[in-house]
mmCIF file of the N, C-alpha and C atoms, coordinates in Angstrom:
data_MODEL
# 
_entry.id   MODEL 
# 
loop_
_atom_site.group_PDB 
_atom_site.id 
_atom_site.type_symbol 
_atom_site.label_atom_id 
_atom_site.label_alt_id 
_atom_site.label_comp_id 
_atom_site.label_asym_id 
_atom_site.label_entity_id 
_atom_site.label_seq_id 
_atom_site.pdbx_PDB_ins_code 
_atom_site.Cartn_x 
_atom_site.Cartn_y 
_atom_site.Cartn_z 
_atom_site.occupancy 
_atom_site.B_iso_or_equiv 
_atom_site.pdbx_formal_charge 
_atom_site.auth_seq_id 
_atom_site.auth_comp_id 
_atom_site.auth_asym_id 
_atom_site.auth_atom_id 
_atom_site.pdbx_PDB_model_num 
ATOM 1   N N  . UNK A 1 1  ? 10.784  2.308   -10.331 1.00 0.00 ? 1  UNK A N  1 
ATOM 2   C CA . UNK A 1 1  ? 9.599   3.107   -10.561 1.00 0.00 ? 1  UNK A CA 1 
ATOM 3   C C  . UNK A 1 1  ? 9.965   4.590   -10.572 1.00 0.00 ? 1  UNK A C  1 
ATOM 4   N N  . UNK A 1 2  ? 10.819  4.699   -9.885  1.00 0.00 ? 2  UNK A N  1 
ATOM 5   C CA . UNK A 1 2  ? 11.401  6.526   -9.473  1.00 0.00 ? 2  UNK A CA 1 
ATOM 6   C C  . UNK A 1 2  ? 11.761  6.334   -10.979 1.00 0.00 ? 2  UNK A C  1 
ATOM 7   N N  . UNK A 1 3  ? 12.912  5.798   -11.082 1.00 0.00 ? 3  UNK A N  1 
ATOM 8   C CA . UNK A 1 3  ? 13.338  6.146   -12.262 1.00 0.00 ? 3  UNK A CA 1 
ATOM 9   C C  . UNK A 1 3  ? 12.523  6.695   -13.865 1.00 0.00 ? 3  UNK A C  1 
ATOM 10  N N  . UNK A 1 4  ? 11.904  5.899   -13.628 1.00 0.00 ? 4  UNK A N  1 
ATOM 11  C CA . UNK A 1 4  ? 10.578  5.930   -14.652 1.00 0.00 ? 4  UNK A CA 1 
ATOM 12  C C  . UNK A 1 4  ? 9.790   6.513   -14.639 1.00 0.00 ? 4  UNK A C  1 
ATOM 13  N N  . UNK A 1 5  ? 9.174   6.755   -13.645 1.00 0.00 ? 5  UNK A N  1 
ATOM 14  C CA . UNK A 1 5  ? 8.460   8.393   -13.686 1.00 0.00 ? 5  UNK A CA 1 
ATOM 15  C C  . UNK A 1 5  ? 9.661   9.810   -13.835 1.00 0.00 ? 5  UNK A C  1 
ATOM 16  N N  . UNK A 1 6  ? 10.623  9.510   -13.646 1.00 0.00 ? 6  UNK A N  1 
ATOM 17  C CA . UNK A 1 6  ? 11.648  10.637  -13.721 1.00 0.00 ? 6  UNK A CA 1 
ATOM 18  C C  . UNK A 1 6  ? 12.018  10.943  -15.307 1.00 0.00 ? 6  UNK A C  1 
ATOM 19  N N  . UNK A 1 7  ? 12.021  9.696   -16.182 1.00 0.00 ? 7  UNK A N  1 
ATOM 20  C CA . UNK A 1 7  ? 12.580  9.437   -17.319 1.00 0.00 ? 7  UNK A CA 1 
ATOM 21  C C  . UNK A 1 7  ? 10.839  10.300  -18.077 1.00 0.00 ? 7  UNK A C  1 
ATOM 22  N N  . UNK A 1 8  ? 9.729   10.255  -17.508 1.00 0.00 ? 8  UNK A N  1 
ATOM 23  C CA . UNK A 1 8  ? 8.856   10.631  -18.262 1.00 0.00 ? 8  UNK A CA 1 
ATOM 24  C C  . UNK A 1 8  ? 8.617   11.699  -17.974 1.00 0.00 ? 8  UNK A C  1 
ATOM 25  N N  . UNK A 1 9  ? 9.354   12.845  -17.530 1.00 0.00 ? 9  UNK A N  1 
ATOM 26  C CA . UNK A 1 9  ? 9.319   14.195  -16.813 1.00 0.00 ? 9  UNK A CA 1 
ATOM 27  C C  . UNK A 1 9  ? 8.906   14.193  -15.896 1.00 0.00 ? 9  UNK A C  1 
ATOM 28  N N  . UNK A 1 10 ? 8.347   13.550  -14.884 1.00 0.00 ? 10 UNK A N  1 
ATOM 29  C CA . UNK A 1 10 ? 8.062   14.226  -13.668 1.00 0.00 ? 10 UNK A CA 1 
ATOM 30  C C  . UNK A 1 10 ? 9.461   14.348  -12.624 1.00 0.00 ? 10 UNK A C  1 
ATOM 31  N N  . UNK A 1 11 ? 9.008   15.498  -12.246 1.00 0.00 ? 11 UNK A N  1 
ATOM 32  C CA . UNK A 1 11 ? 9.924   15.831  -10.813 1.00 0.00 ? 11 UNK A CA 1 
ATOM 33  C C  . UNK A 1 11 ? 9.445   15.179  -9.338  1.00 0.00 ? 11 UNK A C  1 
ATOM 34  N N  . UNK A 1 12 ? 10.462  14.993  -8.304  1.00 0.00 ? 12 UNK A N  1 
ATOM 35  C CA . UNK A 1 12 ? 9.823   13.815  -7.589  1.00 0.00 ? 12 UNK A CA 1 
ATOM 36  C C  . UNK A 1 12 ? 10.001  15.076  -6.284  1.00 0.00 ? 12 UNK A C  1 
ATOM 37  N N  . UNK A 1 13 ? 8.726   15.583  -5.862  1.00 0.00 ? 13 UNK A N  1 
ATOM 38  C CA . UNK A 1 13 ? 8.840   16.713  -4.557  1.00 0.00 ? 13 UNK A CA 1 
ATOM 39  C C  . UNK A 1 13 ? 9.167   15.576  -3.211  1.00 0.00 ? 13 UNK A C  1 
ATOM 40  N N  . UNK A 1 14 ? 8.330   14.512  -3.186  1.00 0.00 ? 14 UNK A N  1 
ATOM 41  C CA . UNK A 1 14 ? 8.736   13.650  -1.897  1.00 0.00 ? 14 UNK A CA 1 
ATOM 42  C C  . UNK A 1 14 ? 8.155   12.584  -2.440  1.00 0.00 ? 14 UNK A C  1 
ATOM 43  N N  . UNK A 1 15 ? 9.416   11.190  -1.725  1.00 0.00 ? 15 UNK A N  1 
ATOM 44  C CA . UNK A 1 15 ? 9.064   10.190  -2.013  1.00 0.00 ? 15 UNK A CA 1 
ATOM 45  C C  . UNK A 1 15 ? 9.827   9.553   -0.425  1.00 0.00 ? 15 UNK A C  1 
ATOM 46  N N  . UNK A 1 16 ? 8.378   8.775   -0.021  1.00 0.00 ? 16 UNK A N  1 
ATOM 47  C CA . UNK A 1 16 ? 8.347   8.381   0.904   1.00 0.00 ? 16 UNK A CA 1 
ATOM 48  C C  . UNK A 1 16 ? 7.868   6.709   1.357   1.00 0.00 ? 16 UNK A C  1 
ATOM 49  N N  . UNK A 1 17 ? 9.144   5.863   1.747   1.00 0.00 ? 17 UNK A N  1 
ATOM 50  C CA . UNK A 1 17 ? 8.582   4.137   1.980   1.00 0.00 ? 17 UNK A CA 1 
ATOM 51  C C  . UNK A 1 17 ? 7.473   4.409   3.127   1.00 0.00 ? 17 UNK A C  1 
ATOM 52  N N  . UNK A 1 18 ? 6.611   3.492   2.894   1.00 0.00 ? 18 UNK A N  1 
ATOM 53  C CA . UNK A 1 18 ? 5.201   3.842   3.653   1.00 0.00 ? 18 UNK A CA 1 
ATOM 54  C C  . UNK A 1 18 ? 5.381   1.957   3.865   1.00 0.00 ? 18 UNK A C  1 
ATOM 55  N N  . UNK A 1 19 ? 6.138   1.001   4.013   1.00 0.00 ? 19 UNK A N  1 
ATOM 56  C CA . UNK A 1 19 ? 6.088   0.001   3.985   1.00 0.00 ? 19 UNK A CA 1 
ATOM 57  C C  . UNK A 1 19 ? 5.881   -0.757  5.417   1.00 0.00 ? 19 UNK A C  1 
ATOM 58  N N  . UNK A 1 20 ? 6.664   0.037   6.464   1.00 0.00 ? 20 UNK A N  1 
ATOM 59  C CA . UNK A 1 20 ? 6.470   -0.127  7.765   1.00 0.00 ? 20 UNK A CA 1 
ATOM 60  C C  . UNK A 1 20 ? 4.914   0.463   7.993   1.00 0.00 ? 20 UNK A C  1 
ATOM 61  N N  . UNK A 1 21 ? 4.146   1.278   7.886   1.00 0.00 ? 21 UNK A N  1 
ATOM 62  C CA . UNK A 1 21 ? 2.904   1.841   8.048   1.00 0.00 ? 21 UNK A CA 1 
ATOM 63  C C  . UNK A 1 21 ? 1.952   0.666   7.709   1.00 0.00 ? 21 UNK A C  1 
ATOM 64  N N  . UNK A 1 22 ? 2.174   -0.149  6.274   1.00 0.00 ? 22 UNK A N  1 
ATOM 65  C CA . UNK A 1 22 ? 1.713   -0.814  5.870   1.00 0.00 ? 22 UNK A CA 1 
ATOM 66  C C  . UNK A 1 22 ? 0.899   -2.387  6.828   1.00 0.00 ? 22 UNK A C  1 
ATOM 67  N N  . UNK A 1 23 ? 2.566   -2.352  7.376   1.00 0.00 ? 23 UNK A N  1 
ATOM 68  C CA . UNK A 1 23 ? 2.591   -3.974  7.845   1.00 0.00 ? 23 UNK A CA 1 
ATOM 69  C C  . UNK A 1 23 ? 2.020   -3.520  9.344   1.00 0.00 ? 23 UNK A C  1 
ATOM 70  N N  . UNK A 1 24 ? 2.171   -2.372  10.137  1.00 0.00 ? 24 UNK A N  1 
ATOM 71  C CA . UNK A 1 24 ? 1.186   -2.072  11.213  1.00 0.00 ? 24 UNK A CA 1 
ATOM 72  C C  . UNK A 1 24 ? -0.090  -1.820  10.942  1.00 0.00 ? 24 UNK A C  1 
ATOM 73  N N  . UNK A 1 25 ? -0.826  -1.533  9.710   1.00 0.00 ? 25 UNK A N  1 
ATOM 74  C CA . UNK A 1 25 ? -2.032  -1.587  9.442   1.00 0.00 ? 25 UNK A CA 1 
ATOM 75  C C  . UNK A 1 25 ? -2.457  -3.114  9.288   1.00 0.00 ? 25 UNK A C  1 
ATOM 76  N N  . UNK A 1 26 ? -1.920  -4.291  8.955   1.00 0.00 ? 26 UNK A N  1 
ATOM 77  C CA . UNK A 1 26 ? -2.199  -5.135  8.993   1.00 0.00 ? 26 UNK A CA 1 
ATOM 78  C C  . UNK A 1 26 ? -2.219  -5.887  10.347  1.00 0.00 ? 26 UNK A C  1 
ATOM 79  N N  . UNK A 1 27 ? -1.314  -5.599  11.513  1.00 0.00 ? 27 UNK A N  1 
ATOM 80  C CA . UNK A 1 27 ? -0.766  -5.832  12.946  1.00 0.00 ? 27 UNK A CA 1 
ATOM 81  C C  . UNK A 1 27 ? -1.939  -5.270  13.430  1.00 0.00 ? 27 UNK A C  1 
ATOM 82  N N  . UNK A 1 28 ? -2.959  -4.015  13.228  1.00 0.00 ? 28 UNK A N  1 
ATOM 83  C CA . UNK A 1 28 ? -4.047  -3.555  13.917  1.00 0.00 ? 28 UNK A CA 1 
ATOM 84  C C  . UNK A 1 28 ? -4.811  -4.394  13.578  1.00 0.00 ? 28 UNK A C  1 
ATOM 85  N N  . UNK A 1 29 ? -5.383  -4.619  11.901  1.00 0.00 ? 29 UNK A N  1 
ATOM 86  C CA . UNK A 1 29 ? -6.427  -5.176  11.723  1.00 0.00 ? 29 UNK A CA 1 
ATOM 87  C C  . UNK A 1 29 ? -6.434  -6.996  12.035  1.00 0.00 ? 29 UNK A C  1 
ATOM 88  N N  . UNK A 1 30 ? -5.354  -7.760  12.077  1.00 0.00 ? 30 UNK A N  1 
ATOM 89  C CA . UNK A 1 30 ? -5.538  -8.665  12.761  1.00 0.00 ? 30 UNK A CA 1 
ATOM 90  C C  . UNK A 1 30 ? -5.730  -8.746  14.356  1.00 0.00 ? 30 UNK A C  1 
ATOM 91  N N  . UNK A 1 31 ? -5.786  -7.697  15.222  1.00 0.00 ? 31 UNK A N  1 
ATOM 92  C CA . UNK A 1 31 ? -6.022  -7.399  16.647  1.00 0.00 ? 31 UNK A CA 1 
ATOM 93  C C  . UNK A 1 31 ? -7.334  -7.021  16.391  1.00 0.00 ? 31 UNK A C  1 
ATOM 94  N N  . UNK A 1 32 ? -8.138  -7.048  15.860  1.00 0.00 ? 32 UNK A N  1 
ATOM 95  C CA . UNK A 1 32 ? -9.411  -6.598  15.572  1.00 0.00 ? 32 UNK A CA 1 
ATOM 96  C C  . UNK A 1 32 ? -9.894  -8.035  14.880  1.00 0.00 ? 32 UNK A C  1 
ATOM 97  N N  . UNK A 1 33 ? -9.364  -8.816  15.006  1.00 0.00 ? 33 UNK A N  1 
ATOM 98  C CA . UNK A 1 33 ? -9.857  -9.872  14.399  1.00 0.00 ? 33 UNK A CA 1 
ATOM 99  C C  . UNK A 1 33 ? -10.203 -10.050 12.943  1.00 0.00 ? 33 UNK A C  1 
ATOM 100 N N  . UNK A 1 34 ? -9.489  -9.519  12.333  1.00 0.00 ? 34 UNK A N  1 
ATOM 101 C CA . UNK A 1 34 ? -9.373  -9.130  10.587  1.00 0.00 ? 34 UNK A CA 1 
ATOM 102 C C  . UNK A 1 34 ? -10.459 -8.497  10.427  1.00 0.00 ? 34 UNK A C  1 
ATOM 103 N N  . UNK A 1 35 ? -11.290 -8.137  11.321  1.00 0.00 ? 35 UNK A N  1 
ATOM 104 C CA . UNK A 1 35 ? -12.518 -7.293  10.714  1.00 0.00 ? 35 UNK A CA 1 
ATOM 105 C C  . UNK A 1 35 ? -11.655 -5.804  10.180  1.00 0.00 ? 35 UNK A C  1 
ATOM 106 N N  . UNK A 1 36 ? -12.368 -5.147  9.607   1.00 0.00 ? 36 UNK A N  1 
ATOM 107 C CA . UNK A 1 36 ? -12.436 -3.944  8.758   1.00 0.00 ? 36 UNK A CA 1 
ATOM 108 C C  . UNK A 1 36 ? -12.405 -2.809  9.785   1.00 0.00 ? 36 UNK A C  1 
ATOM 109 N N  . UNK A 1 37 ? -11.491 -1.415  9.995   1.00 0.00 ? 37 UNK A N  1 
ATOM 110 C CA . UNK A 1 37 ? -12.291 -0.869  10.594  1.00 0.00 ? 37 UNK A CA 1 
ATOM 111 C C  . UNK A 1 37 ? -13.806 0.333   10.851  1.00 0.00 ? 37 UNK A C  1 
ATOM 112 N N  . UNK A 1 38 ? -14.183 0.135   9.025   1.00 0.00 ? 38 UNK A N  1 
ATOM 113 C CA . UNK A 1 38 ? -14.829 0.623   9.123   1.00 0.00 ? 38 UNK A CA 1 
ATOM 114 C C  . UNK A 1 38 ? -15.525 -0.330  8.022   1.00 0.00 ? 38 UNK A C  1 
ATOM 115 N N  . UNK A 1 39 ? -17.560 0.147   8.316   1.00 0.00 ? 39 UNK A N  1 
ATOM 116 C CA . UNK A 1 39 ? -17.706 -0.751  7.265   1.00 0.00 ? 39 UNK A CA 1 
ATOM 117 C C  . UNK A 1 39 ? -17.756 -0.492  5.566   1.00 0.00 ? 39 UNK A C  1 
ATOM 118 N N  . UNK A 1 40 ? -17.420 0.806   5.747   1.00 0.00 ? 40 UNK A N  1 
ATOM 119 C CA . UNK A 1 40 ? -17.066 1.521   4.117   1.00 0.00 ? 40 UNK A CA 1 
ATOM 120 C C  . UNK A 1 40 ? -15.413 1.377   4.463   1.00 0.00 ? 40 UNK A C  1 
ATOM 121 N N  . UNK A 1 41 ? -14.854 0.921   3.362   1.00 0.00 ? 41 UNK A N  1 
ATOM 122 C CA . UNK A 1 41 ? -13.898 0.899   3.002   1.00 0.00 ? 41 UNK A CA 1 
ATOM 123 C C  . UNK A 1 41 ? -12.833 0.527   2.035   1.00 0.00 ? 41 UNK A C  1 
ATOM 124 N N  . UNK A 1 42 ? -11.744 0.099   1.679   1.00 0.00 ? 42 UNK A N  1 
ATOM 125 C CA . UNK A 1 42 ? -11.173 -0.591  0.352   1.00 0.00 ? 42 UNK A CA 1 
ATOM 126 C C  . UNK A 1 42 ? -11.275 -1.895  0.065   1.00 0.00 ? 42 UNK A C  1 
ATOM 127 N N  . UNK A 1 43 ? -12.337 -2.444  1.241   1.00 0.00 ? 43 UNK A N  1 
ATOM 128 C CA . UNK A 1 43 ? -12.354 -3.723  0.684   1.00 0.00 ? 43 UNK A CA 1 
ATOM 129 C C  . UNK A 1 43 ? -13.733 -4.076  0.081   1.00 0.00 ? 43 UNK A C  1 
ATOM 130 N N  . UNK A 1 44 ? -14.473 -3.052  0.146   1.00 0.00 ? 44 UNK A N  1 
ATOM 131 C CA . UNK A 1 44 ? -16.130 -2.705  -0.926  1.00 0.00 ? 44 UNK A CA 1 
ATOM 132 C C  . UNK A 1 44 ? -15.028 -2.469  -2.614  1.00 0.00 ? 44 UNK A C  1 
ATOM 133 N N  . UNK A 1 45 ? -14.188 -1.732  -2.346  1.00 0.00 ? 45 UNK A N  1 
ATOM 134 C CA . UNK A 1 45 ? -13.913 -1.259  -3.811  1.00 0.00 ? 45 UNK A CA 1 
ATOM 135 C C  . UNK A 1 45 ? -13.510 -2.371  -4.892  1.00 0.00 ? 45 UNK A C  1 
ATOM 136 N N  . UNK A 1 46 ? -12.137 -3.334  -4.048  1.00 0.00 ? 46 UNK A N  1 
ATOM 137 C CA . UNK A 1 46 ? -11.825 -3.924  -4.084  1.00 0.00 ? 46 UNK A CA 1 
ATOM 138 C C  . UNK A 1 46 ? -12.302 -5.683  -4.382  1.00 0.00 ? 46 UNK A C  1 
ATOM 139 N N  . UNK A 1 47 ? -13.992 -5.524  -4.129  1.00 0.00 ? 47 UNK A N  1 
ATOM 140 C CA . UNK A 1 47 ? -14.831 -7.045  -4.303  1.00 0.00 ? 47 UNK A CA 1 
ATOM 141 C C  . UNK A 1 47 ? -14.579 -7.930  -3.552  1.00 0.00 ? 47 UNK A C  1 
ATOM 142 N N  . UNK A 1 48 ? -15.162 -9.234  -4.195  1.00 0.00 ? 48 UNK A N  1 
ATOM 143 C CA . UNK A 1 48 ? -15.315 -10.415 -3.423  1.00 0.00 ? 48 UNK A CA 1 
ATOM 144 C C  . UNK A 1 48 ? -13.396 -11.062 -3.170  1.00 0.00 ? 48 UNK A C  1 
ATOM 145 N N  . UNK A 1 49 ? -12.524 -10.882 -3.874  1.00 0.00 ? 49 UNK A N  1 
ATOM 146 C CA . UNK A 1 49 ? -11.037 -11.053 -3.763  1.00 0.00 ? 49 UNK A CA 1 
ATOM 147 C C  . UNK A 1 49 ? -10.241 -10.643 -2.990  1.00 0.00 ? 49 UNK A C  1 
ATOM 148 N N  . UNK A 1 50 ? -10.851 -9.071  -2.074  1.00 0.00 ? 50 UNK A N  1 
ATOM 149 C CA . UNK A 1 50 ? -9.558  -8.289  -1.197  1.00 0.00 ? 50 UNK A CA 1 
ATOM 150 C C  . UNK A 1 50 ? -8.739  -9.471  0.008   1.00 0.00 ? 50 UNK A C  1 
ATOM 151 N N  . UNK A 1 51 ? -10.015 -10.307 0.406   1.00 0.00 ? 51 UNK A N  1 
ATOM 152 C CA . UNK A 1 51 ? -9.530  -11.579 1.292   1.00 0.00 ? 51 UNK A CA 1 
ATOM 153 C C  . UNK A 1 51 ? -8.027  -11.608 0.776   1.00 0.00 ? 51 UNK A C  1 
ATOM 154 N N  . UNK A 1 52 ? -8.092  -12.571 -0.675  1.00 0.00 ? 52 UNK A N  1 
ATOM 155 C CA . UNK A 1 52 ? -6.982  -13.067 -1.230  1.00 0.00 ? 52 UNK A CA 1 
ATOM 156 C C  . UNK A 1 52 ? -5.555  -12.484 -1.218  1.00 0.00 ? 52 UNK A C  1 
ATOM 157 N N  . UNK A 1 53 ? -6.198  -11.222 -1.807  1.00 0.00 ? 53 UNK A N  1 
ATOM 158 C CA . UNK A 1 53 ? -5.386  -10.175 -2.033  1.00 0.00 ? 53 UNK A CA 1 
ATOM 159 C C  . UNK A 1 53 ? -4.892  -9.353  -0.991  1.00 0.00 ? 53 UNK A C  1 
ATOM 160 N N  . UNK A 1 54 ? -5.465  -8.887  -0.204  1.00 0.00 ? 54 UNK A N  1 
ATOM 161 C CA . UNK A 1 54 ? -4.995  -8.495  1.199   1.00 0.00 ? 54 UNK A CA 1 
ATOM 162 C C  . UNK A 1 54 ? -4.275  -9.500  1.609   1.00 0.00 ? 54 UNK A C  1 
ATOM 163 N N  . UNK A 1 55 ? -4.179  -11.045 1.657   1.00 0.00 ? 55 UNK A N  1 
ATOM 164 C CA . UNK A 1 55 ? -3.582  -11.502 2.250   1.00 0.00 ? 55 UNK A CA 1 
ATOM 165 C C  . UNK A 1 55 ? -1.513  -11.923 1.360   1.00 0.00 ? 55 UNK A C  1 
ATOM 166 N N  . UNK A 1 56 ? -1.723  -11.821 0.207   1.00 0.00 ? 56 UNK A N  1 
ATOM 167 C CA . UNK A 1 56 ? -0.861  -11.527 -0.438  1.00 0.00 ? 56 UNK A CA 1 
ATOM 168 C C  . UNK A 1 56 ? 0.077   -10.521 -0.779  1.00 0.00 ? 56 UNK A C  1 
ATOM 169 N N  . UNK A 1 57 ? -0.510  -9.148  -0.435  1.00 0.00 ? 57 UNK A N  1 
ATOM 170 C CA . UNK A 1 57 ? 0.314   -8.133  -0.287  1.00 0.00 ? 57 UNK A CA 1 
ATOM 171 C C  . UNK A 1 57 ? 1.017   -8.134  1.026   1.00 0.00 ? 57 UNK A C  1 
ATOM 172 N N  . UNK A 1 58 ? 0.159   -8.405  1.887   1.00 0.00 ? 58 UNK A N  1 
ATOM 173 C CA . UNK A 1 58 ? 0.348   -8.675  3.603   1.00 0.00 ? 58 UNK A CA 1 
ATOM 174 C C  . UNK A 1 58 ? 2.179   -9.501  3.289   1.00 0.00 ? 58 UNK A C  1 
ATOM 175 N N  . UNK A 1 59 ? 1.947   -10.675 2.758   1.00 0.00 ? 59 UNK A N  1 
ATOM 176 C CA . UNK A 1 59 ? 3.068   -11.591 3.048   1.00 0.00 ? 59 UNK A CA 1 
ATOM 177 C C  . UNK A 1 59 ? 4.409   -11.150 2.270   1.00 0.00 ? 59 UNK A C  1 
ATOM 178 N N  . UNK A 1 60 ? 3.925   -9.966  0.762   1.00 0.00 ? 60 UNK A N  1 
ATOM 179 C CA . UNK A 1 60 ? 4.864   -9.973  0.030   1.00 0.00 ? 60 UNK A CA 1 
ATOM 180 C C  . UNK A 1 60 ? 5.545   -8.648  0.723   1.00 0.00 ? 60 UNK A C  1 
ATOM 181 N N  . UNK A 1 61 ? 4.939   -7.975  1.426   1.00 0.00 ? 61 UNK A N  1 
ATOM 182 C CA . UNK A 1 61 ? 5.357   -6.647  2.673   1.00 0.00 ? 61 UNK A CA 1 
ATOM 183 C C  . UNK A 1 61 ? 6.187   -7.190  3.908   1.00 0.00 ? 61 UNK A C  1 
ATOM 184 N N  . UNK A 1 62 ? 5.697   -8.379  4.595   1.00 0.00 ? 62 UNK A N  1 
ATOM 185 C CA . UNK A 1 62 ? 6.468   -9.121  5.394   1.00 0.00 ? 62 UNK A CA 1 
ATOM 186 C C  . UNK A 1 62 ? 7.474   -9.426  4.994   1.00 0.00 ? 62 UNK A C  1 
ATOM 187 N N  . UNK A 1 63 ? 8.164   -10.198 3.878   1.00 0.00 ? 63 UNK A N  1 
ATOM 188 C CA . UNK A 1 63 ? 8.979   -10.527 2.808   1.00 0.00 ? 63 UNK A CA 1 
ATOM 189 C C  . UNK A 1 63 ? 10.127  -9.909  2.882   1.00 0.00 ? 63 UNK A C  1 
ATOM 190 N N  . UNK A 1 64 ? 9.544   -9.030  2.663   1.00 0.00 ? 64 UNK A N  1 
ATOM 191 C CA . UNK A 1 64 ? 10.434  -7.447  1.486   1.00 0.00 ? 64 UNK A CA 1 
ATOM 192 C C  . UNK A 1 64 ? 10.569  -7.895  0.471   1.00 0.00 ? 64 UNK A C  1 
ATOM 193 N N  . UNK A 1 65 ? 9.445   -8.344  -0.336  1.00 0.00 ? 65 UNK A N  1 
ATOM 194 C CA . UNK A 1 65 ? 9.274   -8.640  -1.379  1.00 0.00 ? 65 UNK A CA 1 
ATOM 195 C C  . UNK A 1 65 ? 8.980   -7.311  -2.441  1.00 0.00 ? 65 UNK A C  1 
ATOM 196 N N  . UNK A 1 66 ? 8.441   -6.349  -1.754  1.00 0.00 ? 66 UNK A N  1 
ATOM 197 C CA . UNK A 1 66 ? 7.815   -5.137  -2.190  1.00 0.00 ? 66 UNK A CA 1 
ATOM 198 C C  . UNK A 1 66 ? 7.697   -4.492  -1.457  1.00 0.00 ? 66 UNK A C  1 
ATOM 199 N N  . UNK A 1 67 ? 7.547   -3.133  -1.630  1.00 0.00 ? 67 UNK A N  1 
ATOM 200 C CA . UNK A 1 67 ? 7.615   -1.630  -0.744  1.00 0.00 ? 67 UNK A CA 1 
ATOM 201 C C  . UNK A 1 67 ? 5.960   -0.945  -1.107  1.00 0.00 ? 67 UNK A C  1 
ATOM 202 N N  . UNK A 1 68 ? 5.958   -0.604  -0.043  1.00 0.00 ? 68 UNK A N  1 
ATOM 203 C CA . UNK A 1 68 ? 4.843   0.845   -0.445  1.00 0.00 ? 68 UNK A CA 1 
ATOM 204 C C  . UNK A 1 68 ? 5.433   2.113   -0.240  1.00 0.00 ? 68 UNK A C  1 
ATOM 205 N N  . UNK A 1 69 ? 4.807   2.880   -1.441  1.00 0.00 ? 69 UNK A N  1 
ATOM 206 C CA . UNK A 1 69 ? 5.688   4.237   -1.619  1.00 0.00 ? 69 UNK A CA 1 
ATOM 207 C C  . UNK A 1 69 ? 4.770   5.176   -1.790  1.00 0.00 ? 69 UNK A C  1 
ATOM 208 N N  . UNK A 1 70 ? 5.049   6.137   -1.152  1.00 0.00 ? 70 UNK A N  1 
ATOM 209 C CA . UNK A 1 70 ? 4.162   7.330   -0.760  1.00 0.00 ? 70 UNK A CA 1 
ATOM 210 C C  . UNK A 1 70 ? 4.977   8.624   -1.922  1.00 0.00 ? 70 UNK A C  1 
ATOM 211 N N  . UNK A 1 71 ? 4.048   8.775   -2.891  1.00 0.00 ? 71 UNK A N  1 
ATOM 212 C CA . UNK A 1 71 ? 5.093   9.312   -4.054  1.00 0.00 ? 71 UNK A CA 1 
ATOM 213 C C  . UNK A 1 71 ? 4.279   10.608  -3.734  1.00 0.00 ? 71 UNK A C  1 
ATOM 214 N N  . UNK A 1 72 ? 5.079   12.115  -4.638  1.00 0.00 ? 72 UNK A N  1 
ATOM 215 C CA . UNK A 1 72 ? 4.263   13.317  -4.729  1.00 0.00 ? 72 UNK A CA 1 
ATOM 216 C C  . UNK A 1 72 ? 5.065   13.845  -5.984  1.00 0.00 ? 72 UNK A C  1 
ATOM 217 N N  . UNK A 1 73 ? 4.471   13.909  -7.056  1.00 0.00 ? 73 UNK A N  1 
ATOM 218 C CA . UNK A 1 73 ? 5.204   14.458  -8.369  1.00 0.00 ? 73 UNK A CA 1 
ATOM 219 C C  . UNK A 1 73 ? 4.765   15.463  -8.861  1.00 0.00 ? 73 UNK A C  1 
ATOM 220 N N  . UNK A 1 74 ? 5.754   16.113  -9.196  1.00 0.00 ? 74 UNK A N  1 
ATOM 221 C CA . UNK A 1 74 ? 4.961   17.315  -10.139 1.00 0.00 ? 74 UNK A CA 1 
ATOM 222 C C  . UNK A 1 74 ? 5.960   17.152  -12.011 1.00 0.00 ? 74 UNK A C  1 
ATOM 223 N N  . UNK A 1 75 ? 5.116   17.346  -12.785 1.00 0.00 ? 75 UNK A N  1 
ATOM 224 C CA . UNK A 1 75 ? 5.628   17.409  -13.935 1.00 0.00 ? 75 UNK A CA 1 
ATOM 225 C C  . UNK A 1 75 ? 5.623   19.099  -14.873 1.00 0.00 ? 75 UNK A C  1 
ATOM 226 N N  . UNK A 1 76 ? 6.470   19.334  -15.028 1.00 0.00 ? 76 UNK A N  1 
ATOM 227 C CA . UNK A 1 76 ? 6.197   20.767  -15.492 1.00 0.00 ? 76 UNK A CA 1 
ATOM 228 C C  . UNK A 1 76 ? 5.846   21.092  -16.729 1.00 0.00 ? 76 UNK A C  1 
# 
């Protein structure tokens, strides 16, 4: 992905794995009993699927199947 945004001009100011952050946001919200912690949040945006889907990113993060990346680009 770096690469590819690099190849399309952008400059990369910070790029940061956010993947550990990830899998402790999931470690809280199952200590909360998978509830939400708020009741506005990404899983209104997200519809009747975030269940699914939350639970699939969850496992492919456990994995290291995939990373979360905390990008900041500037293109000149």
């Amino acid at each position: 992905m770096r690469s590819a945004l690099e190849l399309a001009g952008f400059r990369v100011v910070s790029w940061t794995d956010r993947s550990r952050d990830g899998i402790e946001w999931f470690d809280r919200r199952k200590a909360r009993g998978g509830q939400p912690s708020s009741p506005l949040g990404i899983h209104i945006s997200m519809g009747p699927e975030f269940a699914t889907m939350s639970a699939n990113l969850e496992r492919n993060l456990r994995e290291e199947r995939i990373r979360l990346t905390e990008a900041v680009l500037e293109r000149p």
